[in-house]
MARGU-90982 format. One record per residue (C-alpha): x, y, z. Coordinates in steps of 0.2 Angstrom, whole numbers, padded with zeros to 4 digits, always signed. Layout:
# MARGU-90982
XYZ;...
***
This chain:
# MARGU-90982
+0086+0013-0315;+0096+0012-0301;+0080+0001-0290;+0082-0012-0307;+0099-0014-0305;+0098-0017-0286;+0085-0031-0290;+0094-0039-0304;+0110-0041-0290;+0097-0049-0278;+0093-0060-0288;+0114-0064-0290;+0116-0065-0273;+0102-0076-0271;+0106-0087-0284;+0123-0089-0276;+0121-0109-0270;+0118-0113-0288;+0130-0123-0298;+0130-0119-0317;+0131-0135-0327;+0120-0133-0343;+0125-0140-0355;+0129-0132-0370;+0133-0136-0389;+0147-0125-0396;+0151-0128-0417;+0171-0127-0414;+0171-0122-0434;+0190-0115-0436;+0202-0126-0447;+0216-0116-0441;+0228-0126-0430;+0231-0121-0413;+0246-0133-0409;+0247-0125-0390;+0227-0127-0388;+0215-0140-0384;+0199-0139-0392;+0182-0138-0382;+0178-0157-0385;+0195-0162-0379;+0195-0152-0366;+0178-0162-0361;+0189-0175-0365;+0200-0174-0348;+0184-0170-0338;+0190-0150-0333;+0177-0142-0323;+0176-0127-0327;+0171-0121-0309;+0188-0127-0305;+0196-0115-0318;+0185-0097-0316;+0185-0097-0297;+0197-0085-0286;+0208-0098-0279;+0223-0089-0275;+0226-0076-0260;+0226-0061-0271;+0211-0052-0281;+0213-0045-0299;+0202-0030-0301;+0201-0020-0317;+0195-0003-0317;+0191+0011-0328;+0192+0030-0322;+0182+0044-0331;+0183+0060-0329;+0166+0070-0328;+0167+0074-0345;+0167+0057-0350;+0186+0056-0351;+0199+0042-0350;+0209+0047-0332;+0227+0037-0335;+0237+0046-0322;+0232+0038-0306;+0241+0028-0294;+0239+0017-0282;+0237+0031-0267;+0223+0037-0279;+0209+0023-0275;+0201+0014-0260;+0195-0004-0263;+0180-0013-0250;+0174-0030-0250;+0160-0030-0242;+0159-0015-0232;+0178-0016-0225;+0194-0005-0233;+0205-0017-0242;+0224-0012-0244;+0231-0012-0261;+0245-0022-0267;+0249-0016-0282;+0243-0007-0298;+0245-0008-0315;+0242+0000-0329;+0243-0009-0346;+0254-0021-0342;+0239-0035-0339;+0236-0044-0354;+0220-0045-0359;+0208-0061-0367;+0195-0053-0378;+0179-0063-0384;+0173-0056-0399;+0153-0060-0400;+0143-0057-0414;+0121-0058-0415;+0121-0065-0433;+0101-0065-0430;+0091-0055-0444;+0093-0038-0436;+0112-0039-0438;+0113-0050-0454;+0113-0036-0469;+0126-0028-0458;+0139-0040-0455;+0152-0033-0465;+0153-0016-0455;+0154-0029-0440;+0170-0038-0450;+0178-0022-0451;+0176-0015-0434;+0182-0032-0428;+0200-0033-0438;+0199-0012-0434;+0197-0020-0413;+0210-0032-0415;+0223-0021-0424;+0224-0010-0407;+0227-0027-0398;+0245-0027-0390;+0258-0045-0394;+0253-0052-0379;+0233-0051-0380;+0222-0065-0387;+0206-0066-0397;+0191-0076-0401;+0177-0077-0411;+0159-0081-0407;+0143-0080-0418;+0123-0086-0410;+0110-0086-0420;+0098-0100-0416;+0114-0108-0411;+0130-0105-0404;+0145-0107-0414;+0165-0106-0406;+0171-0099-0424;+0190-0097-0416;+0198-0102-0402;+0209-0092-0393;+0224-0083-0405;+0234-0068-0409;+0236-0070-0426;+0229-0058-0436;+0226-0070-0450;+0216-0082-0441;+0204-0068-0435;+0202-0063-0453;+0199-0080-0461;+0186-0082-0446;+0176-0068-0449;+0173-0074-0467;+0163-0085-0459;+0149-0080-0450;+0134-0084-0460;+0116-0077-0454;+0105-0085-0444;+0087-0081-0437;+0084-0081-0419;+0095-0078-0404;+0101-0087-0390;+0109-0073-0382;+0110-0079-0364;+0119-0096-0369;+0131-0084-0379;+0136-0077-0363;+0137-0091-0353;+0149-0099-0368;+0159-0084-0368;+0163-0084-0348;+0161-0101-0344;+0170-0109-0356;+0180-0098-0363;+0191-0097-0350;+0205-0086-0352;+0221-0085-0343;+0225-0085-0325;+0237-0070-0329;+0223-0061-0340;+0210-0048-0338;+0193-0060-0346;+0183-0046-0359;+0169-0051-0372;+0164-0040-0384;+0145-0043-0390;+0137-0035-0406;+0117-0039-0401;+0100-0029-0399;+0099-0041-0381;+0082-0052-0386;+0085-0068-0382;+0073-0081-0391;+0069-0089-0374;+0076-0106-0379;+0089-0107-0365;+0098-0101-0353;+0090-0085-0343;+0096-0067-0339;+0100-0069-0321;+0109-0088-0326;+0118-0077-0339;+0123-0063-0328;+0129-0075-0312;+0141-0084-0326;+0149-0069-0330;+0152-0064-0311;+0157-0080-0305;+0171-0081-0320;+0176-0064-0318;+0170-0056-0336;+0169-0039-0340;+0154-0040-0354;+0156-0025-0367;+0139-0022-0376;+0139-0015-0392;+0118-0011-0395;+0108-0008-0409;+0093-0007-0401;+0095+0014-0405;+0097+0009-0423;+0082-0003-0421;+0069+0007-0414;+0072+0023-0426;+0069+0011-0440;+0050+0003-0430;+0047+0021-0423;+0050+0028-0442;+0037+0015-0447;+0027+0017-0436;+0026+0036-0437;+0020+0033-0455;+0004+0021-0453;-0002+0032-0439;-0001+0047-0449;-0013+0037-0463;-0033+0038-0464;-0041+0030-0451;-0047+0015-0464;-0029+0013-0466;-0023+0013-0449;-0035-0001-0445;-0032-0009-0461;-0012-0011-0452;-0019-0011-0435;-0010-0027-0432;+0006-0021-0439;+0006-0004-0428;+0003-0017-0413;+0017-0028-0417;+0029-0010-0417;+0022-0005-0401;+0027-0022-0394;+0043-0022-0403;+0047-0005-0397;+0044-0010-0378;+0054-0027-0380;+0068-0014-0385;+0068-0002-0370;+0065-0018-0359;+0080-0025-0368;+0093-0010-0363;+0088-0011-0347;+0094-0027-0344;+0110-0023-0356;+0115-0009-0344;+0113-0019-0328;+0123-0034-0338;+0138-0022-0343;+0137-0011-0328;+0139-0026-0313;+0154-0034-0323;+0163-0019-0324;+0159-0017-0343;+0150-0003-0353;+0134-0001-0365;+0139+0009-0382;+0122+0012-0392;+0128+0018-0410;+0114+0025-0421;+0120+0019-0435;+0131+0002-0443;+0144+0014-0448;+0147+0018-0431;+0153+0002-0427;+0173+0004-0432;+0174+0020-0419;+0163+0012-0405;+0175-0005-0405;+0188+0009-0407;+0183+0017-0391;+0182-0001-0382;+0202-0005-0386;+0206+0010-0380;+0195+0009-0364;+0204-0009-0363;+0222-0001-0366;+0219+0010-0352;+0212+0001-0338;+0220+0001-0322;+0223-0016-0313;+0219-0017-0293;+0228-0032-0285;+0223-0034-0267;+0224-0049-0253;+0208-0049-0246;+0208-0047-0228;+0193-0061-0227;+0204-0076-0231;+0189-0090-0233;+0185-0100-0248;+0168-0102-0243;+0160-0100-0261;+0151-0084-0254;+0148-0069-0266;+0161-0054-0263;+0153-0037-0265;+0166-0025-0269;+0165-0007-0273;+0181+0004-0279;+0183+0022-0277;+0195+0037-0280;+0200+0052-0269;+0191+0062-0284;+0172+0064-0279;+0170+0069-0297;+0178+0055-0306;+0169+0040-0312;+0174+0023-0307;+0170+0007-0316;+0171-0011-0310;+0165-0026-0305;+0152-0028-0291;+0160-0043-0285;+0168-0060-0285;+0165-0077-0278;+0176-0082-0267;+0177-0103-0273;+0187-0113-0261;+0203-0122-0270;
***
């Protein structure tokens, strides 16, 4: 695992020259008004770069972090004596720590493909279950992709928008899962003062019609996004390995009579395992997590688990002692005094010049 993820981070850093300007076609569907809020095509409007609005442009870093303990535990009593922050290999000296007091701008992402669509109302319901552990001062939006990409609510923090919002997702077929993420982190910028989550209900098979994994990945790095993945892939395969298990228990005239149909599971199956790999690498270097429920009806205590995770994170603010804007990728790494607790953050940032 650990040589994938090492590759996956080369490829960041290599990647690191590259500008991402794609664009990308975003249904802005809500019909609820946002009077303090511009929408996306007015926002294209005034010609904002976004590179302009996700880069690290002031003097001090916002980190978030989550401690566990080694049972798996939430750690909520550490202070700022408790944790030792490098960017690239050198100690960095805390400024300050927070601990829910950082407000937080939460992307809600839904896969509205066919292996989500019979399921979208457990998705409603863990969704308004999410937002309801929200405090004032936190936002929300909503996204669904399919064979598209749709901004079904801008930002808010109005329960009723939400709700009206999540009535209309309507299923699609295939998945453009990396332009999803690159929507959600690029474009969705969220608050100078803000921790940036998204939230993604998806099995993480992308149709190929877009944007790719490592373009996907280096979005969410360069605006600072911590991507929490809600998979079904366990709930997928025990369904193909439950089918599969049946035709290869058949006679052999029936077997090769559904040869073609036990091959496509097989493939299916791999696309799956290939699949988490790449979820775990795309949660695990922005400081998310990967939650694989093995069941729909799991949902409403998994996205439980997240606002709590969320409500519960500490906030590292530090000056870096390297004071250039030179554009270069940041590697940082964050510990605690506690060899046994578990530490999750970010792997870096980009250091954008003003």
């Amino acid at each position: 695992m650990w040589p994938a993820k090492i590759s996956v981070w080369l490829r960041v850093l290599a990647l690191i020259s590259l500008v991402i300007r794609a664009p990308l076609a975003v249904v802005a569907q809500s019909r609820d008004p946002l009077p303090a809020k511009q929408t996306p095509s007015q926002q294209d409007e005034q010609e904002i770069d976004p590179d302009d609005v996700i880069s690290v442009s002031t003097t001090e870093v916002l980190l978030p972090v989550t401690v566990r303990d080694s049972a798996g535990r939430l750690v909520t009593n550490l202070t700022r004596k408790d944790f030792r922050v490098f960017e690239n290999g050198v100690e960095q000296s805390l400024s300050e720590l927070s601990l829910r007091q950082v407000p937080v701008d939460v992307v809600l992402m839904i896969d509205a493909s066919s292996s989500v669509a019979s399921n979208l109302d457990d998705f409603r319901v863990a969704a308004e279950g999410f937002a309801a552990h929200l405090d004032a001062d936190d936002r929300i939006s909503l996204i669904q992709f399919d064979d598209r990409v749709a901004l079904l609510q801008d930002w808010t923090r109005s329960r009723v928008q939400l709700h009206r919002a999540l009535k209309r997702i309507a299923p699609g077929m295939f998945t453009r899962f990396h332009d999803a993420v690159l929507l959600a982190s690029r474009d969705q910028v969220a608050r100078a003062t803000a921790r940036h989550a998204v939230i993604v209900l998806t099995d993480g098979i992308d149709s190929g019609r877009g944007s790719t994994f490592d373009t996907a990945l280096q979005s969410a790095l360069q605006s600072q996004t911590a991507i929490y993945v809600v998979s079904n892939t366990q709930i997928e395969k025990a369904a193909k390995q439950e089918e599969l298990s049946l035709l290869l228990a058949a006679t052999d005239s029936e077997r090769r009579f559904n040869q073609l149909r036990i091959d496509d599971l097989r493939l299916g199956l791999a696309a799956l395992d290939a699949s988490e790999q790449n979820l775990e690498q795309l949660s695990g270097a922005t400081g998310g997590r990967l939650y694989k429920p093995v069941s729909f009806k799991d949902l409403e205590q998994t996205y439980a688990e997240v606002a709590d995770e969320l409500r519960h994170q500490y906030a590292l603010y530090y000056s870096p002692l390297n004071t250039k804007k030179d554009g270069q990728f940041r590697r940082v790494h964050v510990e605690t005094t506690n060899p046994t607790q578990q530490v999750t953050a970010r792997i870096g940032y980009y250091a954008r010049p003003h």
